[in-house]
N, C-alpha and C positions, 0 to 999 in steps of 0.2 A: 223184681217189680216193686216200684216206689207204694209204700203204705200210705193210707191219708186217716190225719188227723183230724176226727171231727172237733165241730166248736167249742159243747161242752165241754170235751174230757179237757180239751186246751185250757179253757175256762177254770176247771178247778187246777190246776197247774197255777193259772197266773194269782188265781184268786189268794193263793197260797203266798208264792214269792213279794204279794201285793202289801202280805201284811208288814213288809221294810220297804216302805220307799227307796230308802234311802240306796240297797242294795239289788232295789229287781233290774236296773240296767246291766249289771255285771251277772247276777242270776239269767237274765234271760241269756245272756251271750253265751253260758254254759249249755243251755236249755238247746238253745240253738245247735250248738257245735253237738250236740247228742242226736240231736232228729236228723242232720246231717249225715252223722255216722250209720245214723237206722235207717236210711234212705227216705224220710218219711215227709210226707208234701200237707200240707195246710188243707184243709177243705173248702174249697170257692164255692160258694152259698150262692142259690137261686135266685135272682134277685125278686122272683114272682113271691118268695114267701114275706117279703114287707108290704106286699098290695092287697088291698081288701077283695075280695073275692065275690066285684057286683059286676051286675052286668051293664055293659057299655050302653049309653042315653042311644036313642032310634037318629035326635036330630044331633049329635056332634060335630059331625063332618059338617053340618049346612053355620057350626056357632064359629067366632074370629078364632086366631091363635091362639089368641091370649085366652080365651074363654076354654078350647079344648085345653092348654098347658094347666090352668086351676083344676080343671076336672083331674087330671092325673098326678096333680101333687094332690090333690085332696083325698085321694084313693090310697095315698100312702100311709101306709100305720106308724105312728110316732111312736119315738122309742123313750122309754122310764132313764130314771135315773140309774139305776142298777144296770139296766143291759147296755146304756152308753158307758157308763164305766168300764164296763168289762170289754165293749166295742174298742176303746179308747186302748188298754192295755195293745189288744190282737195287733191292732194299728203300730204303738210302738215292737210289738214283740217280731211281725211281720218286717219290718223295716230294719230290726238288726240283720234278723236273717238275709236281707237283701244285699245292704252294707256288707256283710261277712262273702255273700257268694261273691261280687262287684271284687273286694280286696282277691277273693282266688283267683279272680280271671284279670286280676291287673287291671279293671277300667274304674273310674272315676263317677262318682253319681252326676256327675257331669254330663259323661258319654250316653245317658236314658234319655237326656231333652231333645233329643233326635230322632227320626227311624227307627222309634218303635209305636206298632200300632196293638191295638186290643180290641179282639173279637168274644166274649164272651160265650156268644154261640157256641165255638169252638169246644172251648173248658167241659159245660156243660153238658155236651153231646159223648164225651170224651176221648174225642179222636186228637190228633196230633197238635199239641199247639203250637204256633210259630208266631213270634212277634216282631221277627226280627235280632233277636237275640239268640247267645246258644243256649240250650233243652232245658239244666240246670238251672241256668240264671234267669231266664224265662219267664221260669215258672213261678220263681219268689217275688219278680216283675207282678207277675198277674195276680198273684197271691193279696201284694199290700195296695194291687190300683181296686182290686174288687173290694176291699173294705173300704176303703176311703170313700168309694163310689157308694158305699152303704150308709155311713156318715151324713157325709152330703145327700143322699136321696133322703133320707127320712129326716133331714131339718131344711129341705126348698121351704117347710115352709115360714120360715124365719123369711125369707126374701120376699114373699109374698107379703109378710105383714109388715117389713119393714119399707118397701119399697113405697107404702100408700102416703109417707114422709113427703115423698119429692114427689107427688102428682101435679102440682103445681105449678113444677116449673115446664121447661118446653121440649125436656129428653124424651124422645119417647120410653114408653113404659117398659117394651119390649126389651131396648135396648139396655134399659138399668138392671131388669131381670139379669138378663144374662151377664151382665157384670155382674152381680150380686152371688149368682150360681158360678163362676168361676170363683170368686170370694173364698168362697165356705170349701174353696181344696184346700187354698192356703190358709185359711184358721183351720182345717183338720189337721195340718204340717205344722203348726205353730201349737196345737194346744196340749197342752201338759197335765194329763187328771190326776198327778200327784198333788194338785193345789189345792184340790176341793171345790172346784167350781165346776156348773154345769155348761156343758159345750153353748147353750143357748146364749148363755151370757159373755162367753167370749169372742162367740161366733158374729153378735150384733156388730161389734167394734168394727170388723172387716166388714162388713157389710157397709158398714153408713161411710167408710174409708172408701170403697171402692164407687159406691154412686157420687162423693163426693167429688171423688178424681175424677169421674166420669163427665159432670157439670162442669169441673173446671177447665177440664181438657178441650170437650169438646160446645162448649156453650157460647164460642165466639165466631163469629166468622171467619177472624183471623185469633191462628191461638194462639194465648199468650199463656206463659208459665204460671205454673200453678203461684211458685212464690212471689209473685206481682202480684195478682191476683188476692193474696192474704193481704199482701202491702198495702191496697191500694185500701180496702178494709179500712185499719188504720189513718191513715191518708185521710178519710172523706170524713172519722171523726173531728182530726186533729183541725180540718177543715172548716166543720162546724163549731170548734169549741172558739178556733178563732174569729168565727163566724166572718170571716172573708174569702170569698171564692176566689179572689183574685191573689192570695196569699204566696208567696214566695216562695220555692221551694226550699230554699234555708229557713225560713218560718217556719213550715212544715215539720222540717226533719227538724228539729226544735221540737217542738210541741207532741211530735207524736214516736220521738225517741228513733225515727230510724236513720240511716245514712245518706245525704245528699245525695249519691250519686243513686240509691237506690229508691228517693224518692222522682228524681227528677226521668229515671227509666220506668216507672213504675206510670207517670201521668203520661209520659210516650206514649207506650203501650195502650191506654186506656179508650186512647180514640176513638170513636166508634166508625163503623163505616157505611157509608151508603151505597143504594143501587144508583148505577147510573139511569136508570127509566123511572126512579122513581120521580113526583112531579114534586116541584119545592114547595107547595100547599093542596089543599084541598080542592081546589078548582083543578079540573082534568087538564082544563087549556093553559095551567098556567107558565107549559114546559118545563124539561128537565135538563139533569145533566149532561147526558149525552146533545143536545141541541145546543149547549153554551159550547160546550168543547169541539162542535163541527165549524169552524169560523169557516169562512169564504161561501162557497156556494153550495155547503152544507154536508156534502162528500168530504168526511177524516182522512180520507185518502188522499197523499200525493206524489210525485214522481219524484219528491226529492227523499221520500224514504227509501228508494233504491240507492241511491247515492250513497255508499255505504261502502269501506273496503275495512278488512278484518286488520290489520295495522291501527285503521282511525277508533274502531268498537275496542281493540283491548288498550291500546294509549286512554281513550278516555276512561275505563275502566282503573287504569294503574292511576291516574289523575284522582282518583276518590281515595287512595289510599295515602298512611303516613310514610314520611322519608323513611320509614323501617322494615312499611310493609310491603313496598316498593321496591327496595333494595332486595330483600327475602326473597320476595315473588320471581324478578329477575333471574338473581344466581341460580334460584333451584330450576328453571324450567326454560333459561336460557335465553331470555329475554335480552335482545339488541346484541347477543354473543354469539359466538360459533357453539360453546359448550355449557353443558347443564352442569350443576353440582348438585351433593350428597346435603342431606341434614350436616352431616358432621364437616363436611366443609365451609359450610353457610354459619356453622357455631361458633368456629375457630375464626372465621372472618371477624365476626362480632363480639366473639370475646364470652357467650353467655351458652349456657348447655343445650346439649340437642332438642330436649323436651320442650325448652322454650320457643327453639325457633320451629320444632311442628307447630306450637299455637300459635305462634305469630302468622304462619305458613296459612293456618284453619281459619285463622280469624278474618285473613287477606280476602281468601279466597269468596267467603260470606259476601263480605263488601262486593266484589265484584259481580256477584250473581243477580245482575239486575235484571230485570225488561227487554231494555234499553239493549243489553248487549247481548241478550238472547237474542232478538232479533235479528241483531248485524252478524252473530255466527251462525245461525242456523244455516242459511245457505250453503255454507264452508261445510257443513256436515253432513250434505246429502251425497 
Protein backbone atom coordinates (compact mmCIF):
# COMPACT_ATOMS: atom_id res chain seq x y z
CA UNK A 1 0.00 0.00 0.00
CA UNK A 2 1.38 3.44 -1.37
CA UNK A 3 2.35 5.80 1.88
CA UNK A 4 1.44 9.51 1.51
CA UNK A 5 3.57 12.35 2.04
CA UNK A 6 2.16 14.94 3.86
CA UNK A 7 3.14 18.71 2.87
CA UNK A 8 5.04 19.71 5.90
CA UNK A 9 7.28 16.92 6.27
CA UNK A 10 7.94 17.49 2.33
CA UNK A 11 8.34 21.06 3.20
CA UNK A 12 11.25 20.60 5.50
CA UNK A 13 12.94 18.15 3.03
CA UNK A 14 12.96 20.91 0.29
CA UNK A 15 13.37 23.62 2.65
CA UNK A 16 16.68 21.96 3.38
CA UNK A 17 18.03 20.94 -0.33
CA UNK A 18 16.64 24.77 -0.83
CA UNK A 19 19.46 26.00 0.86
CA UNK A 20 21.86 25.13 -2.76
CA UNK A 21 20.07 26.33 -5.38
CA UNK A 22 22.27 25.57 -7.34
CA UNK A 23 22.03 21.65 -6.63
CA UNK A 24 18.22 21.01 -5.44
CA UNK A 25 17.26 20.04 -9.14
CA UNK A 26 19.73 17.01 -9.09
CA UNK A 27 18.83 16.69 -5.11
CA UNK A 28 15.28 16.50 -5.83
CA UNK A 29 15.73 13.75 -8.80
CA UNK A 30 17.41 11.57 -5.91
CA UNK A 31 14.58 12.63 -3.56
CA UNK A 32 12.34 11.37 -6.15
CA UNK A 33 14.01 8.06 -7.15
CA UNK A 34 13.61 7.20 -3.05
CA UNK A 35 9.82 7.85 -2.58
CA UNK A 36 9.59 5.97 -5.67
CA UNK A 37 11.28 3.05 -4.19
CA UNK A 38 9.20 3.56 -0.74
CA UNK A 39 6.06 3.46 -2.85
CA UNK A 40 5.20 6.85 -1.37
CA UNK A 41 2.47 9.44 -3.21
CA UNK A 42 2.51 13.29 -2.50
CA UNK A 43 -0.53 14.51 -0.47
CA UNK A 44 -3.45 16.15 -2.75
CA UNK A 45 -4.57 18.99 -0.49
CA UNK A 46 -8.28 20.01 -0.11
CA UNK A 47 -8.74 22.71 -2.10
CA UNK A 48 -11.59 23.86 0.66
CA UNK A 49 -8.66 24.68 2.97
CA UNK A 50 -7.58 27.91 0.90
CA UNK A 51 -11.38 29.27 1.25
CA UNK A 52 -12.38 31.29 3.97
CA UNK A 53 -15.05 29.65 5.87
CA UNK A 54 -18.16 32.26 5.34
CA UNK A 55 -21.35 31.70 4.59
CA UNK A 56 -22.66 32.04 0.98
CA UNK A 57 -24.57 35.86 0.37
CA UNK A 58 -28.90 34.87 0.46
CA UNK A 59 -28.92 36.94 -3.23
CA UNK A 60 -25.82 35.33 -5.24
CA UNK A 61 -27.63 33.33 -7.65
CA UNK A 62 -30.18 36.44 -8.38
CA UNK A 63 -26.05 38.83 -8.87
CA UNK A 64 -24.29 38.58 -12.94
CA UNK A 65 -21.40 36.04 -13.39
CA UNK A 66 -19.05 38.15 -13.06
CA UNK A 67 -20.26 39.47 -9.86
CA UNK A 68 -20.82 35.57 -8.35
CA UNK A 69 -16.98 34.77 -9.94
CA UNK A 70 -15.44 38.14 -7.56
CA UNK A 71 -17.40 36.76 -4.73
CA UNK A 72 -15.34 33.33 -4.88
CA UNK A 73 -12.01 34.70 -5.72
CA UNK A 74 -12.57 37.00 -2.98
CA UNK A 75 -13.25 34.06 -0.52
CA UNK A 76 -9.94 32.81 -1.40
CA UNK A 77 -7.16 33.23 1.26
CA UNK A 78 -3.87 34.66 -0.25
CA UNK A 79 -0.83 33.11 0.20
CA UNK A 80 2.60 34.97 2.03
CA UNK A 81 5.71 34.92 0.69
CA UNK A 82 7.14 32.01 2.69
CA UNK A 83 4.27 29.57 1.84
CA UNK A 84 4.53 30.55 -2.05
CA UNK A 85 7.98 29.72 -1.76
CA UNK A 86 7.72 26.63 -0.56
CA UNK A 87 4.31 26.10 -2.89
CA UNK A 88 6.80 26.90 -5.75
CA UNK A 89 9.51 24.28 -4.73
CA UNK A 90 6.46 21.19 -4.38
CA UNK A 91 5.52 22.38 -8.00
CA UNK A 92 9.17 21.96 -9.25
CA UNK A 93 9.73 18.77 -6.93
CA UNK A 94 6.28 17.26 -8.14
CA UNK A 95 7.08 17.76 -11.92
CA UNK A 96 10.50 15.78 -11.69
CA UNK A 97 8.69 13.06 -10.27
CA UNK A 98 6.30 13.28 -13.09
CA UNK A 99 9.08 13.58 -15.82
CA UNK A 100 10.86 10.63 -14.10
CA UNK A 101 7.55 8.29 -14.11
CA UNK A 102 6.65 9.76 -18.06
CA UNK A 103 10.63 8.49 -18.86
CA UNK A 104 9.62 4.79 -17.21
CA UNK A 105 6.65 4.31 -19.16
CA UNK A 106 8.42 5.65 -22.35
CA UNK A 107 5.95 8.57 -23.15
CA UNK A 108 6.74 12.14 -23.86
CA UNK A 109 5.31 15.29 -21.74
CA UNK A 110 4.02 15.56 -24.96
CA UNK A 111 1.53 12.56 -24.88
CA UNK A 112 -0.33 14.48 -21.18
CA UNK A 113 -1.94 17.46 -23.76
CA UNK A 114 -4.49 14.85 -24.65
CA UNK A 115 -6.91 12.55 -22.96
CA UNK A 116 -6.32 13.07 -19.78
CA UNK A 117 -9.05 14.51 -17.62
CA UNK A 118 -8.96 15.47 -13.72
CA UNK A 119 -11.60 14.78 -11.18
CA UNK A 120 -10.49 15.81 -7.90
CA UNK A 121 -13.56 14.49 -6.22
CA UNK A 122 -12.12 11.49 -6.95
CA UNK A 123 -8.55 11.88 -5.00
CA UNK A 124 -10.30 13.20 -2.35
CA UNK A 125 -12.89 10.69 -1.71
CA UNK A 126 -10.14 8.14 -2.02
CA UNK A 127 -11.46 5.70 -4.13
CA UNK A 128 -9.81 4.79 -7.61
CA UNK A 129 -8.39 7.42 -9.56
CA UNK A 130 -8.48 7.24 -13.42
CA UNK A 131 -7.46 9.86 -15.68
CA UNK A 132 -6.89 8.20 -18.34
CA UNK A 133 -3.48 7.23 -17.81
CA UNK A 134 -1.75 4.12 -16.04
CA UNK A 135 -2.16 4.06 -11.90
CA UNK A 136 1.52 5.05 -11.34
CA UNK A 137 1.84 7.89 -13.69
CA UNK A 138 -1.65 9.07 -12.92
CA UNK A 139 -1.18 9.79 -9.89
CA UNK A 140 2.25 12.11 -10.21
CA UNK A 141 -0.34 13.56 -13.09
CA UNK A 142 -2.80 14.61 -10.30
CA UNK A 143 -0.18 15.14 -7.95
CA UNK A 144 1.52 18.47 -9.85
CA UNK A 145 -2.04 19.54 -11.70
CA UNK A 146 -3.44 19.93 -8.06
CA UNK A 147 -0.67 22.45 -6.99
CA UNK A 148 -0.51 24.29 -9.82
CA UNK A 149 -4.29 24.51 -9.48
CA UNK A 150 -3.39 25.84 -5.91
CA UNK A 151 -1.05 28.58 -7.35
CA UNK A 152 -3.36 29.78 -9.78
CA UNK A 153 -6.37 29.65 -7.24
CA UNK A 154 -4.94 31.85 -4.58
CA UNK A 155 -3.27 34.58 -7.10
CA UNK A 156 -7.06 34.94 -9.65
CA UNK A 157 -6.73 37.67 -7.92
CA UNK A 158 -4.00 39.22 -9.72
CA UNK A 159 -6.46 39.02 -12.78
CA UNK A 160 -8.92 40.71 -11.24
CA UNK A 161 -6.89 43.66 -10.48
CA UNK A 162 -5.12 43.61 -13.46
CA UNK A 163 -7.77 43.09 -15.85
CA UNK A 164 -9.50 46.81 -14.68
CA UNK A 165 -6.38 47.97 -17.27
CA UNK A 166 -8.35 47.15 -20.37
CA UNK A 167 -11.95 48.01 -19.16
CA UNK A 168 -11.99 50.37 -21.64
CA UNK A 169 -11.66 48.88 -24.51
CA UNK A 170 -14.73 46.64 -26.10
CA UNK A 171 -13.41 42.92 -24.95
CA UNK A 172 -15.69 41.91 -22.84
CA UNK A 173 -14.56 41.59 -19.34
CA UNK A 174 -15.48 38.07 -19.00
CA UNK A 175 -13.64 37.16 -21.69
CA UNK A 176 -10.08 38.76 -20.60
CA UNK A 177 -10.70 37.02 -17.15
CA UNK A 178 -10.53 33.95 -18.50
CA UNK A 179 -7.62 34.60 -20.68
CA UNK A 180 -5.92 35.96 -17.83
CA UNK A 181 -6.77 32.72 -15.53
CA UNK A 182 -5.55 30.44 -18.22
CA UNK A 183 -2.23 32.92 -18.07
CA UNK A 184 -1.21 32.24 -14.45
CA UNK A 185 -0.80 28.19 -15.50
CA UNK A 186 1.70 29.09 -17.87
CA UNK A 187 3.53 31.69 -15.38
CA UNK A 188 3.30 28.89 -12.79
CA UNK A 189 5.16 26.48 -15.64
CA UNK A 190 7.54 29.35 -16.23
CA UNK A 191 8.35 30.65 -12.75
CA UNK A 192 11.53 29.77 -11.23
CA UNK A 193 11.71 30.82 -7.12
CA UNK A 194 15.40 30.22 -7.31
CA UNK A 195 15.49 34.13 -8.53
CA UNK A 196 14.07 35.67 -5.59
CA UNK A 197 11.06 37.20 -6.90
CA UNK A 198 7.61 36.93 -5.89
CA UNK A 199 5.13 34.85 -8.12
CA UNK A 200 2.98 38.18 -8.25
CA UNK A 201 5.49 39.99 -9.97
CA UNK A 202 6.03 37.55 -12.51
CA UNK A 203 2.80 36.45 -12.91
CA UNK A 204 1.58 40.19 -13.95
CA UNK A 205 3.92 40.06 -17.20
CA UNK A 206 1.58 36.98 -18.48
CA UNK A 207 -1.25 38.43 -17.61
CA UNK A 208 -0.99 41.82 -19.47
CA UNK A 209 0.72 39.34 -22.55
CA UNK A 210 -2.27 37.33 -22.63
CA UNK A 211 -5.30 40.24 -22.62
CA UNK A 212 -2.93 41.93 -24.94
CA UNK A 213 -3.01 38.95 -27.45
CA UNK A 214 -6.46 38.67 -26.65
CA UNK A 215 -7.19 42.62 -28.15
CA UNK A 216 -5.02 41.97 -30.85
CA UNK A 217 -6.41 38.79 -31.94
CA UNK A 218 -9.68 39.35 -31.52
CA UNK A 219 -10.49 43.31 -31.70
CA UNK A 220 -11.06 43.20 -35.50
CA UNK A 221 -13.62 42.08 -37.56
CA UNK A 222 -11.42 40.76 -39.68
CA UNK A 223 -8.05 39.47 -37.93
CA UNK A 224 -5.17 40.70 -38.60
CA UNK A 225 -1.76 39.41 -37.16
CA UNK A 226 -0.69 40.60 -34.21
CA UNK A 227 2.71 41.76 -35.95
CA UNK A 228 0.96 44.22 -38.25
CA UNK A 229 -0.82 45.34 -35.70
CA UNK A 230 2.55 46.53 -33.65
CA UNK A 231 3.59 47.71 -37.25
CA UNK A 232 1.03 49.70 -38.14
CA UNK A 233 2.01 51.42 -34.41
CA UNK A 234 5.00 52.58 -35.81
CA UNK A 235 3.41 53.44 -39.15
CA UNK A 236 0.88 56.09 -37.75
CA UNK A 237 3.98 57.69 -35.98
CA UNK A 238 6.33 57.77 -38.65
CA UNK A 239 3.01 59.16 -40.47
CA UNK A 240 2.70 61.97 -38.12
CA UNK A 241 6.32 62.98 -37.90
CA UNK A 242 6.08 63.27 -41.53
CA UNK A 243 2.92 64.85 -41.13
CA UNK A 244 1.49 63.58 -44.57
CA UNK A 245 -1.24 61.09 -44.58
CA UNK A 246 -0.78 60.76 -47.94
CA UNK A 247 2.95 59.57 -47.65
CA UNK A 248 4.42 56.91 -49.63
CA UNK A 249 5.03 53.87 -48.37
CA UNK A 250 8.89 54.06 -49.20
CA UNK A 251 8.47 57.36 -47.09
CA UNK A 252 7.30 55.52 -44.43
CA UNK A 253 9.63 52.60 -44.27
CA UNK A 254 12.17 55.44 -44.12
CA UNK A 255 11.16 57.18 -41.53
CA UNK A 256 9.94 54.61 -39.23
CA UNK A 257 12.71 52.06 -39.94
CA UNK A 258 10.58 49.12 -41.02
CA UNK A 259 10.47 47.15 -44.50
CA UNK A 260 8.58 48.20 -47.55
CA UNK A 261 7.12 45.21 -48.08
CA UNK A 262 6.02 45.10 -44.37
CA UNK A 263 4.86 48.50 -44.56
CA UNK A 264 2.89 48.40 -47.53
CA UNK A 265 0.94 44.88 -46.00
CA UNK A 266 0.72 46.28 -42.89
CA UNK A 267 -1.69 49.63 -44.56
CA UNK A 268 -3.41 46.48 -46.45
CA UNK A 269 -4.49 45.07 -43.59
CA UNK A 270 -5.53 48.12 -41.78
CA UNK A 271 -8.74 48.65 -43.66
CA UNK A 272 -11.44 48.97 -41.78
CA UNK A 273 -14.73 47.39 -42.63
CA UNK A 274 -18.13 48.29 -42.96
CA UNK A 275 -21.70 46.73 -42.55
CA UNK A 276 -23.48 46.51 -45.53
CA UNK A 277 -27.00 48.01 -43.80
CA UNK A 278 -25.15 50.42 -42.27
CA UNK A 279 -26.58 54.04 -43.70
CA UNK A 280 -23.56 56.25 -45.36
CA UNK A 281 -24.66 59.32 -42.70
CA UNK A 282 -26.84 60.11 -40.09
CA UNK A 283 -30.10 60.43 -42.01
CA UNK A 284 -31.83 56.96 -41.78
CA UNK A 285 -33.09 57.69 -45.42
CA UNK A 286 -29.85 58.23 -46.67
CA UNK A 287 -29.40 54.42 -47.98
CA UNK A 288 -26.68 51.97 -47.73
CA UNK A 289 -24.56 49.69 -49.06
CA UNK A 290 -26.46 46.99 -49.78
CA UNK A 291 -28.96 49.34 -52.02
CA UNK A 292 -25.95 50.53 -54.24
CA UNK A 293 -24.72 47.03 -54.85
CA UNK A 294 -28.57 45.76 -55.92
CA UNK A 295 -28.36 47.44 -59.45
CA UNK A 296 -31.44 46.78 -61.72
CA UNK A 297 -34.74 46.17 -60.05
CA UNK A 298 -33.20 45.91 -56.81
CA UNK A 299 -33.15 41.88 -56.31
CA UNK A 300 -28.81 40.89 -56.04
CA UNK A 301 -30.09 37.95 -57.43
CA UNK A 302 -29.72 36.54 -61.04
CA UNK A 303 -29.90 33.71 -63.36
CA UNK A 304 -26.63 34.34 -64.57
CA UNK A 305 -25.01 33.11 -61.19
CA UNK A 306 -26.24 29.70 -62.12
CA UNK A 307 -24.26 29.85 -65.21
CA UNK A 308 -21.34 28.49 -63.62
CA UNK A 309 -19.44 25.01 -64.37
CA UNK A 310 -16.52 23.86 -62.01
CA UNK A 311 -13.78 23.90 -65.09
CA UNK A 312 -14.81 27.95 -65.63
CA UNK A 313 -14.70 28.58 -61.03
CA UNK A 314 -11.14 26.77 -60.85
CA UNK A 315 -9.57 28.13 -64.39
CA UNK A 316 -10.45 31.48 -62.96
CA UNK A 317 -9.14 30.50 -59.74
CA UNK A 318 -5.55 29.24 -61.24
CA UNK A 319 -5.89 32.84 -63.28
CA UNK A 320 -5.00 34.66 -59.75
CA UNK A 321 -2.06 32.78 -59.39
CA UNK A 322 1.74 33.26 -60.50
CA UNK A 323 3.40 31.13 -63.47
CA UNK A 324 4.78 29.19 -60.30
CA UNK A 325 1.90 28.75 -58.61
CA UNK A 326 0.01 27.53 -61.40
CA UNK A 327 2.51 25.23 -62.58
CA UNK A 328 2.74 23.73 -58.73
CA UNK A 329 -1.05 23.55 -58.35
CA UNK A 330 -1.41 21.66 -61.76
CA UNK A 331 1.27 18.85 -61.33
CA UNK A 332 0.37 18.04 -57.69
CA UNK A 333 -3.45 17.71 -58.13
CA UNK A 334 -3.44 16.93 -61.85
CA UNK A 335 -4.72 19.72 -63.40
CA UNK A 336 -5.47 19.44 -67.46
CA UNK A 337 -3.46 15.76 -67.03
CA UNK A 338 -4.40 12.32 -66.65
CA UNK A 339 -1.95 12.06 -63.58
CA UNK A 340 -1.30 13.74 -60.07
CA UNK A 341 2.48 14.13 -58.77
CA UNK A 342 4.28 13.84 -55.40
CA UNK A 343 5.93 17.11 -53.66
CA UNK A 344 9.13 15.39 -54.51
CA UNK A 345 8.31 15.14 -58.13
CA UNK A 346 7.01 18.72 -58.48
CA UNK A 347 10.89 19.71 -56.77
CA UNK A 348 12.70 17.86 -59.07
CA UNK A 349 10.69 19.44 -61.96
CA UNK A 350 11.67 22.89 -60.67
CA UNK A 351 14.86 22.28 -59.47
CA UNK A 352 14.19 23.79 -55.63
CA UNK A 353 13.54 21.39 -52.40
CA UNK A 354 10.45 19.79 -51.32
CA UNK A 355 9.76 22.28 -48.34
CA UNK A 356 9.69 24.94 -50.86
CA UNK A 357 7.34 23.64 -53.10
CA UNK A 358 4.59 22.70 -49.98
CA UNK A 359 4.82 26.59 -49.46
CA UNK A 360 4.39 27.48 -52.78
CA UNK A 361 1.62 24.57 -52.83
CA UNK A 362 -0.04 26.56 -49.17
CA UNK A 363 0.50 29.69 -50.40
CA UNK A 364 -1.47 28.79 -54.00
CA UNK A 365 -3.98 27.23 -52.40
CA UNK A 366 -4.80 30.58 -50.01
CA UNK A 367 -5.14 32.52 -53.22
CA UNK A 368 -7.55 30.48 -54.52
CA UNK A 369 -9.92 30.27 -51.53
CA UNK A 370 -12.26 32.97 -52.59
CA UNK A 371 -16.08 33.82 -52.57
CA UNK A 372 -16.25 33.75 -55.77
CA UNK A 373 -15.16 30.13 -56.17
CA UNK A 374 -16.76 28.76 -53.11
CA UNK A 375 -19.79 29.42 -54.85
CA UNK A 376 -19.24 27.80 -58.17
CA UNK A 377 -18.01 24.49 -56.18
CA UNK A 378 -20.39 24.12 -53.62
CA UNK A 379 -22.72 22.68 -55.83
CA UNK A 380 -20.07 20.03 -56.90
CA UNK A 381 -20.04 19.08 -53.30
CA UNK A 382 -23.33 18.23 -52.34
Amino acid sequence: MAKNIKHAKLDQILDRLAQNPDTFAAECEKLAARFDKDNSDLEITDPRTWHKDQPIPRDLGRRSIEHQLRAEIDDIIHIDREEEARLARRIEFARIRLHAALEKAGMQPSDLDTGVHYDPSAVLAGGRFDCGLPPRLCRRWSELHALRTEMVERNLYLVLINVERYAHTSAGRLDLIQEGSAALFRAVDGFDWKRGLLFRTYAVHWLNQAFRSYLYNFGHTVRVPVYLQKAMKHINLAIARLRDPNASAEAIAKESGLGVNVVETALTAARSTHSMDATFNSDDDAGNLREVLSIGDGDPYTTDLEDNSLEDGIQGALDQLSDRERFVISLRFGLGSENEHTLAEVAAKLGVSLERVRQIQVRAITKMRTPKLRRQVDPFLN
